[in-house]
C-alpha positions in Angstrom: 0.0 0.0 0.0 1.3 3.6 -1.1 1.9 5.8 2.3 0.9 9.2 1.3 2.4 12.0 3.0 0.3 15.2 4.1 2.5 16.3 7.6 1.2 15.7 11.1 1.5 17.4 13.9 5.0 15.3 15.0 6.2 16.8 11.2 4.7 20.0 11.0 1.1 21.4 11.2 -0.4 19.8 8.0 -1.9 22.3 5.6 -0.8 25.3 7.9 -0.1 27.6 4.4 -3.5 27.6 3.4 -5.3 28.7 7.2 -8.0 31.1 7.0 -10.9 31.8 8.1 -14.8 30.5 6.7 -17.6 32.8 7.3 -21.0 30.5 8.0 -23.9 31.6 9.4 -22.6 34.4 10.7 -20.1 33.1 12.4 -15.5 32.4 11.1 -14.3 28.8 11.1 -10.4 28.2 11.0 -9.9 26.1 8.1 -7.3 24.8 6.8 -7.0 22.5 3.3 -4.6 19.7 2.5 -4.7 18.0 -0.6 -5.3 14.2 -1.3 -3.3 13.6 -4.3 -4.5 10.4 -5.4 -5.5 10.2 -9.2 -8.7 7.9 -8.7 -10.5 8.6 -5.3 -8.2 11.8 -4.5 -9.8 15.1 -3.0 -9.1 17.3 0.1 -9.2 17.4 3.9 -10.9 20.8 5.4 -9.3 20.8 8.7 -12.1 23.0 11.1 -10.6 24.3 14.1 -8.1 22.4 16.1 -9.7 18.7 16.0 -8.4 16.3 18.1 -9.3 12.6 19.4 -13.1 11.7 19.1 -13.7 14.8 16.6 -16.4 14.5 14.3 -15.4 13.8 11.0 -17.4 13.6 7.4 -16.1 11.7 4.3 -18.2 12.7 1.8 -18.3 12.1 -2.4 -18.7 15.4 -5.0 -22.3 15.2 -6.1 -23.1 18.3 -8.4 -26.7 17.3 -8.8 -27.1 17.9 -4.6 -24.8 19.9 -3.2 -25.2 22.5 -6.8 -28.7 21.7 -8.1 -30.7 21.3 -5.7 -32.0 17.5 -6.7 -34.5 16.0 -4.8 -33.8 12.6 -5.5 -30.7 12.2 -3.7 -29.6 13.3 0.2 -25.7 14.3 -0.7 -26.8 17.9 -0.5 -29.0 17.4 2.9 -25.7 15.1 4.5 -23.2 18.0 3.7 -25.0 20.3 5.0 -26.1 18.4 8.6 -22.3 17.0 8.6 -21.0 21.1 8.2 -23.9 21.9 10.5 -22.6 20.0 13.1 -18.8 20.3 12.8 -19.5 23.8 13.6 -21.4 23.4 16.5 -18.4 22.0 17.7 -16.1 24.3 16.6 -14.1 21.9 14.8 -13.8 18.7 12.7 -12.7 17.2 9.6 -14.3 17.3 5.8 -13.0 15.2 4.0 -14.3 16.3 0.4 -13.3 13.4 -2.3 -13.4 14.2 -6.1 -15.9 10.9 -6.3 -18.7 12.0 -8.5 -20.9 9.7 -9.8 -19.8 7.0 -6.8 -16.9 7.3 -8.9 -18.0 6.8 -11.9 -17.8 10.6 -13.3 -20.7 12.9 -14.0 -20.9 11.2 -17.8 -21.7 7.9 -16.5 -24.2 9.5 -13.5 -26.4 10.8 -16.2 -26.4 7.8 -17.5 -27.4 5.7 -15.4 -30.5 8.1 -14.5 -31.5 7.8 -17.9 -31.2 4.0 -17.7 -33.4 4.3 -14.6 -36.0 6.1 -16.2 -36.0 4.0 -18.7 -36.7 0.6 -17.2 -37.0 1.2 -13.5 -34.5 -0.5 -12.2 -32.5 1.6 -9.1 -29.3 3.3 -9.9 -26.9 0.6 -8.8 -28.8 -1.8 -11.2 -28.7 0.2 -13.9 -24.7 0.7 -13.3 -25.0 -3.2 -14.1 -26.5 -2.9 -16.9 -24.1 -0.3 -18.3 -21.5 -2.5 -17.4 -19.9 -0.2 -15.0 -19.3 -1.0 -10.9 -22.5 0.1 -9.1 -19.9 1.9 -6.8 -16.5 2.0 -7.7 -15.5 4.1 -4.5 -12.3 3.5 -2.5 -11.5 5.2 0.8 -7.8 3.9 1.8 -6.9 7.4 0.6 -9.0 9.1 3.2 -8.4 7.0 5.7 -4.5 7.6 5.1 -4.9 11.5 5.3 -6.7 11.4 8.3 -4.3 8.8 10.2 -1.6 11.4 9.1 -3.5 13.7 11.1 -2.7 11.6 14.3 -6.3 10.9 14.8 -6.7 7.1 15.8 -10.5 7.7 17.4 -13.1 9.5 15.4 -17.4 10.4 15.5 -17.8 9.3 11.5 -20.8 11.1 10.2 -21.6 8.9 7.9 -24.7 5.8 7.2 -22.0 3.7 4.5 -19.8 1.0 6.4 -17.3 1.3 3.4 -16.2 4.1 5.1 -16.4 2.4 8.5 -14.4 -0.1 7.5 -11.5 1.6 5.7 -10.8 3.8 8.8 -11.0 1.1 10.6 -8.8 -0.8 8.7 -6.2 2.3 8.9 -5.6 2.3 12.6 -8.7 4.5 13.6 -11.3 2.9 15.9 -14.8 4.7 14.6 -18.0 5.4 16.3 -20.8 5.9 13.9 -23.1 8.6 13.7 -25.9 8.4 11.6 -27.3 10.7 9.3 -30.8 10.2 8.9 -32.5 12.4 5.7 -35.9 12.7 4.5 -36.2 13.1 0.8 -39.6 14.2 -0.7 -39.4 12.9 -4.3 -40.5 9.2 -4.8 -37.4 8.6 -6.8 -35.7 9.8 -3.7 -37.5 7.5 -1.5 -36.7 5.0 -3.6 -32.6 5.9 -4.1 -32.3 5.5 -0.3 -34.3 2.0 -0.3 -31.6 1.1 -2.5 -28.7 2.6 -0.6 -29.6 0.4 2.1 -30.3 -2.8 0.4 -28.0 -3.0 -2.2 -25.3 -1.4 -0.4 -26.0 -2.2 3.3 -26.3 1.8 4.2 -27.5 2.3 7.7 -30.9 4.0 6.9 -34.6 3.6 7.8 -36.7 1.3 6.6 -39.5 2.7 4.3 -42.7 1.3 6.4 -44.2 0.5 3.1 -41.8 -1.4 1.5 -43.2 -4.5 0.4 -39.4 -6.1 0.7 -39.4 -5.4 4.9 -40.4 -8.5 6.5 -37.7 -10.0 4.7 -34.6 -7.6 5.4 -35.8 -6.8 8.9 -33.7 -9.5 11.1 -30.8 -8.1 9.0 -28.0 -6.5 11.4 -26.1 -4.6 9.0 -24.6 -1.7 11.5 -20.6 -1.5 11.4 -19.8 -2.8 14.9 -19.4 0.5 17.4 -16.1 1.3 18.4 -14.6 -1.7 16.2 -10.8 -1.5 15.5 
């Protein structure tokens, strides 16, 4: 495995060139932005405040259609927002912002597969099948790497995907999860997040009127708290 090196704070305090300060919601976050320089599932960390053991930290996937557009039919928007929201609650915490769009497919591809979703039904991951592609191609070693360089070993991860759980963990940093629970309004919305959590094991509420419940219901899919 490549060791990527961003500084710590036993070589230096990582990204201190680029401090400044964020103005949100009235109030000025210390930020500071080191780069992930890795060619497939590369991106940034925005270091808030001083974090330290046990901060809250968000790993979270570009989605233009969300976070840009508005789109009602998927919650990246709603989770950057709630993650940001609560980072600077706390006055400090770790976004780690990955150039993933698409689940790493690109925003080509994305559009794609919606089309192929309007077309026959099937959920986004399916039609990724039937494209041929990976239904999510996303790797986090990267981010997991940045962070350990950070000398955390104990983070809150806000996050509902044990993929992420799993590659902290697997970097040396024991991880409590905190769920992000978001309500989408659209029915294709409804449906994406249905999808999220069957296809992809994603740690979100079961629609009540899903006809599939009875059968995924004794189903423990939680990443293990505090698991190393």
């Amino acid at each position: 495995m490549t060791i990527l090196s961003f500084g710590s704070a036993r070589t230096g305090r990582a990204g201190a060139d680029t401090a400044h300060r964020l103005g949100r919601h009235g109030t000025q976050l210390p930020i500071r932005v080191i780069e992930i320089p890795d060619r497939r599932d590369g991106g940034h960390l925005l270091v808030f405040g001083e974090p330290g053991e046990g901060c809250l930290v968000r790993v979270h996937s570009r989605c233009l259609y969300g976070e840009g557009l508005g789109s009602d039919d998927c919650d990246c928007g709603a989770e950057l927002t709630e993650s940001m929201d609560r980072i600077q609650a706390e006055g400090a915490g770790v976004l780690v912002y990955l150039e993933q769009e698409g689940r790493g497919a690109g925003l080509i591809w994305k559009a794609r597969g919606y089309r192929k979703s309007e077309q026959s039904g099937a959920d986004t991951f399916d039609s990724y099948r039937r494209l041929g592609l990976d239904p999510d191609s996303r790797r986090y070693g990267p981010a997991a790497q940045a962070l350990r360089a950070l000398d955390l070993t104990r983070v809150r991860l806000l996050t509902n995907n044990p993929d992420k759980c799993r590659a902290l963990t697997e970097a040396g940093i024991t991880v409590e999860p905190v769920a992000l629970t978001i309500a989408l309004q659209s029915a294709r919305g409804r449906r994406y997040l249905q999808a999220k959590r069957l296809q992809q094991r994603h740690t979100i509420p079961a629609d009540p009127h899903a006809s599939d419940e009875p059968a995924v219901r004794a189903r423990s899919w939680w990443w293990p708290r505090g698991r190393r």
